[in-house]
C-alpha positions as CSV (number, residue, x, y, z in Angstrom):
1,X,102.5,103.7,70.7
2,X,103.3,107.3,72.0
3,X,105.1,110.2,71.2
4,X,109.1,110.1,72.6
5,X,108.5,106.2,73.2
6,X,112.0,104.8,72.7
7,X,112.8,102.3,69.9
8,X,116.1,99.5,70.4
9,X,117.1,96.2,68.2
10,X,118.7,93.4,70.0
11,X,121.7,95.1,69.9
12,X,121.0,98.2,71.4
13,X,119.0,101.6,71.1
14,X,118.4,102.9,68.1
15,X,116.0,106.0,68.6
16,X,112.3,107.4,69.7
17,X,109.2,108.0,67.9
18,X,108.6,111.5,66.9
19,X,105.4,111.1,64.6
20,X,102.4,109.1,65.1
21,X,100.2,108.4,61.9
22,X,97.3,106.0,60.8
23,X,99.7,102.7,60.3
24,X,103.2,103.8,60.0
25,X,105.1,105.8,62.7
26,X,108.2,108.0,62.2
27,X,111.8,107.7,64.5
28,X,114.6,109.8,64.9
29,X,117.7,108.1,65.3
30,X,120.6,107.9,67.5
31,X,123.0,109.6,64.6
32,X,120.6,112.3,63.5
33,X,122.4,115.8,63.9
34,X,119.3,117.0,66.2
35,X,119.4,114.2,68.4
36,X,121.5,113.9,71.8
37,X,121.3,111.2,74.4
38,X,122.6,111.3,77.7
39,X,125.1,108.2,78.6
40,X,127.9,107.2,80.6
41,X,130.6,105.0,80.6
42,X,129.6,101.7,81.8
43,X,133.2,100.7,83.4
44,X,133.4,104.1,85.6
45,X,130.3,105.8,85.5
46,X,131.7,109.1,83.8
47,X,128.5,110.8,82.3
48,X,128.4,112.7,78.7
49,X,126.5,113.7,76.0
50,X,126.3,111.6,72.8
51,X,125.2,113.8,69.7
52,X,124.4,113.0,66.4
53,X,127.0,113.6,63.2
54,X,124.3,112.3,60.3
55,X,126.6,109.5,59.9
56,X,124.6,106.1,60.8
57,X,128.0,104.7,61.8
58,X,129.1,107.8,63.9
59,X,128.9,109.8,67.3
60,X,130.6,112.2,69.4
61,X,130.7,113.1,73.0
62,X,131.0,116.6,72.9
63,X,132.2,118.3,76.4
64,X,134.4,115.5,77.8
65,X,137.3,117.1,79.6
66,X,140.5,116.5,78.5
67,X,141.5,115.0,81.9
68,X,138.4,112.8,82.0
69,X,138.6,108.7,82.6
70,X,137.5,107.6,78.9
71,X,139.5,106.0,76.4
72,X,138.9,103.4,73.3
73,X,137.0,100.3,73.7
74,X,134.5,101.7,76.8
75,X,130.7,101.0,76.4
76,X,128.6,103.8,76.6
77,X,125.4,103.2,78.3
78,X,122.2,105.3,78.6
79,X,121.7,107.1,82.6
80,X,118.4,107.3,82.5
81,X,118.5,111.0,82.6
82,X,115.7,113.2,81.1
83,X,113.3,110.2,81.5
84,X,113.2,109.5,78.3
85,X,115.3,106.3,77.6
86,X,115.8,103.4,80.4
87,X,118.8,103.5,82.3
88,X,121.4,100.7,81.5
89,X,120.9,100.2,77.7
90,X,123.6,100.2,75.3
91,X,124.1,102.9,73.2
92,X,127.8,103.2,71.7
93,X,131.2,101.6,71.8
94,X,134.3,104.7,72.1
95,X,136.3,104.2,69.0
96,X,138.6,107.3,69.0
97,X,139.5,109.8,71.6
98,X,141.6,112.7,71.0
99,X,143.6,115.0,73.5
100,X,144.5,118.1,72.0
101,X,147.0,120.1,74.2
102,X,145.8,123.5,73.3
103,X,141.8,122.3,73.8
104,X,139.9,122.3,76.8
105,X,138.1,119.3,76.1
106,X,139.0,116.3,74.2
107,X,137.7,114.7,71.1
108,X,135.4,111.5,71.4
109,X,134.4,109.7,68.4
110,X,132.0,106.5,69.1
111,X,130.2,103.8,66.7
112,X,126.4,102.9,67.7
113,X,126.2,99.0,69.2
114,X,123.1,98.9,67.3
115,X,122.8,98.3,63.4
116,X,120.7,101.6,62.2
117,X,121.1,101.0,58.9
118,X,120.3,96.9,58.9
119,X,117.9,95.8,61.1
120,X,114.7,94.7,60.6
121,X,113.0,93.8,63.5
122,X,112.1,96.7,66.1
123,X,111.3,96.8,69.9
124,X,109.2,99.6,71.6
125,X,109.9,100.1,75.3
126,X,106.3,100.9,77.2
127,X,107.4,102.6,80.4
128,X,104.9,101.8,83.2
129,X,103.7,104.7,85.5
130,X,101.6,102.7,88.0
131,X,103.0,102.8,91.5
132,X,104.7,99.2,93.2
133,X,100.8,98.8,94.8
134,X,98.7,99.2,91.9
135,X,100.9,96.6,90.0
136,X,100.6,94.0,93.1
137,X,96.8,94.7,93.0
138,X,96.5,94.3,89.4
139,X,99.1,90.9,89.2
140,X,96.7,89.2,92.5
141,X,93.8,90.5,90.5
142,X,95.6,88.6,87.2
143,X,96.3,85.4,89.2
144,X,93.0,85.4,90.7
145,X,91.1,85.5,87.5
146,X,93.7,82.7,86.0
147,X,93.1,80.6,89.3
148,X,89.3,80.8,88.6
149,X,89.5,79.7,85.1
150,X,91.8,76.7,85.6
151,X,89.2,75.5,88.3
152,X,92.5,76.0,90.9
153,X,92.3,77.3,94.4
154,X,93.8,80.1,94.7
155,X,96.7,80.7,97.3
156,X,96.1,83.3,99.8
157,X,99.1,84.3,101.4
158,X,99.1,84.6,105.3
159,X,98.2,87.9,106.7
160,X,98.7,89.3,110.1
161,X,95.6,90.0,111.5
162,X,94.8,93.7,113.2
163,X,94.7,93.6,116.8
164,X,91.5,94.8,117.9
165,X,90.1,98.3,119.0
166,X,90.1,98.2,123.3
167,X,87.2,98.5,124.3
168,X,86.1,101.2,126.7
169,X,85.7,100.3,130.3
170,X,82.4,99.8,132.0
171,X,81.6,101.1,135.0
172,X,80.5,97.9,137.4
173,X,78.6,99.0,140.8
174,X,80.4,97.9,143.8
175,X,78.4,96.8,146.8
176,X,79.8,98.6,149.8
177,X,82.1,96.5,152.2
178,X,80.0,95.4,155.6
179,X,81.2,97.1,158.3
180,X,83.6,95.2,160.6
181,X,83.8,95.1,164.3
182,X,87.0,96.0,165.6
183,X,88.0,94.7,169.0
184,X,88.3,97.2,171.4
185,X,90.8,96.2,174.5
186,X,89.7,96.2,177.8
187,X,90.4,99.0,179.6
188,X,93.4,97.5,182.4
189,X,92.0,98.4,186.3
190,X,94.4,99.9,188.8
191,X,95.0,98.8,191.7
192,X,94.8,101.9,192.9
193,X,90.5,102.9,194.4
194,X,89.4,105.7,192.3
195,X,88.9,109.0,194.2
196,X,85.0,109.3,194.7
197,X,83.5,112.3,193.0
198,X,82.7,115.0,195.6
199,X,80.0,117.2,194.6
200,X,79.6,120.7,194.9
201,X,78.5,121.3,198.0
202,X,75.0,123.1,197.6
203,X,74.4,126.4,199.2
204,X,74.3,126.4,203.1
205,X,71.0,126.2,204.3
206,X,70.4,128.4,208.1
207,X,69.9,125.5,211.2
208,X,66.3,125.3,212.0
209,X,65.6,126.9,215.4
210,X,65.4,123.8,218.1
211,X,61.8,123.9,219.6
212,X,61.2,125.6,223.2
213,X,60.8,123.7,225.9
214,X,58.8,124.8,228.4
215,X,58.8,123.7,231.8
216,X,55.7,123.1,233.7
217,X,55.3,125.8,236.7
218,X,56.4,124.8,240.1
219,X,52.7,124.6,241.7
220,X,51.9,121.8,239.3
221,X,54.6,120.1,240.6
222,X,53.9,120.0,243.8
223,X,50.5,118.7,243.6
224,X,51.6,115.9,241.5
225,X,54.0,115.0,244.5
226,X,51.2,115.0,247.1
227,X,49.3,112.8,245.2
228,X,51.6,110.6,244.7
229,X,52.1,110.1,248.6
């Protein structure tokens, strides 16, 4: 039990805790004349404030406009603002409204749904401030132990699994490629004789001189002829 912890019957709320002692606890009702609730009317969603009178059977909306959308036999409902009651419990049943011509707001008289001043039995609302995970952790934690204990297996709900990390690339040595042996076209002959290559003609050499000839003298002549006869 805490501080500000609200209080309901079955009918509806009836207060919150404002003292905590050894074995008895204190609450502030609904109709106390320091106590004020925030509500709205369940059939249009019109929001108010519902104060206390000090009468157990009794409450007022105080600052409803005279034009407003509210009239006898509406449900009031808490709205969950403040954060101190739950949203959506009832609260009060609209009894009397008044519309006074020469007032800016009209007069709202409600009775509380729950019995203040007759019940017996309580109930504590225990808000829970764990997020949405921690209560699926701690209800598969709960059903886990349970599953244990009655000797069941327990049901593990399909999971998707994580693709895996990519791994890095490897470098791989490539042999390099053998060379290959492109054909090479023969070369297509003309028909036509290549010119032949003349070569520079080498420096002109001077004509060696012819060798003299010399003729034998006349008297050797003669005597050859003599002999010869």
């Amino acid at each position: 039990m805490v501080l500000g912890q609200p209080v309901l019957d079955a009918r509806g709320l009836m207060g919150q805790v404002v003292e905590l002692m050894p074995y008895t606890s204190r609450v502030l009702l609904l109709t106390d004349t320091t106590h004020s609730i925030p509500v709205q009317v369940n059939r249009n969603g019109l929001r108010a404030i519902a104060s206390g009178t000090g009468n157990p059977e009794r409450l007022e909306l105080r600052h409803v406009a005279d034009t407003a959308d509210i009239k006898e036999g509406d449900l009031l409902v808490s709205s969950g603002l403040g954060q101190r009651f739950p949203a959506g419990y009832p609260v009060a049943t609209v009894k009397e409204v008044i519309h006074d011509s020469g007032q800016p707001f009209a007069i709202v008289r409600a009775v509380p749904t729950a019995a203040l001043n007759r019940s017996r039995y309580l109930l504590l609302v225990f808000s829970d401030n764990r997020t949405p995970e921690e209560r699926a952790n701690e209800a598969a934690q709960a059903q886990e132990a349970e599953d244990k204990q009655n000797g069941t297996t327990p049901i593990i709900p399909a999971t998707v699994p994580k693709p895996a990390p990519a791994a890095a690339p490897v470098a791989v040595p490539v042999a390099p490629a053998a060379p290959v042996a492109t054909p090479v076209k023969p070369v297509a002959h003309s028909a036509r004789p290549a010119k032949p290559a003349t070569a520079t003609p080498a420096a002109a050499k001077p004509p060696a001189a012819a060798p003299a000839v010399t003729k034998p003298p006349a008297a050797a002549s003669a005597t050859t002829r003599q002999r010869e006869e």
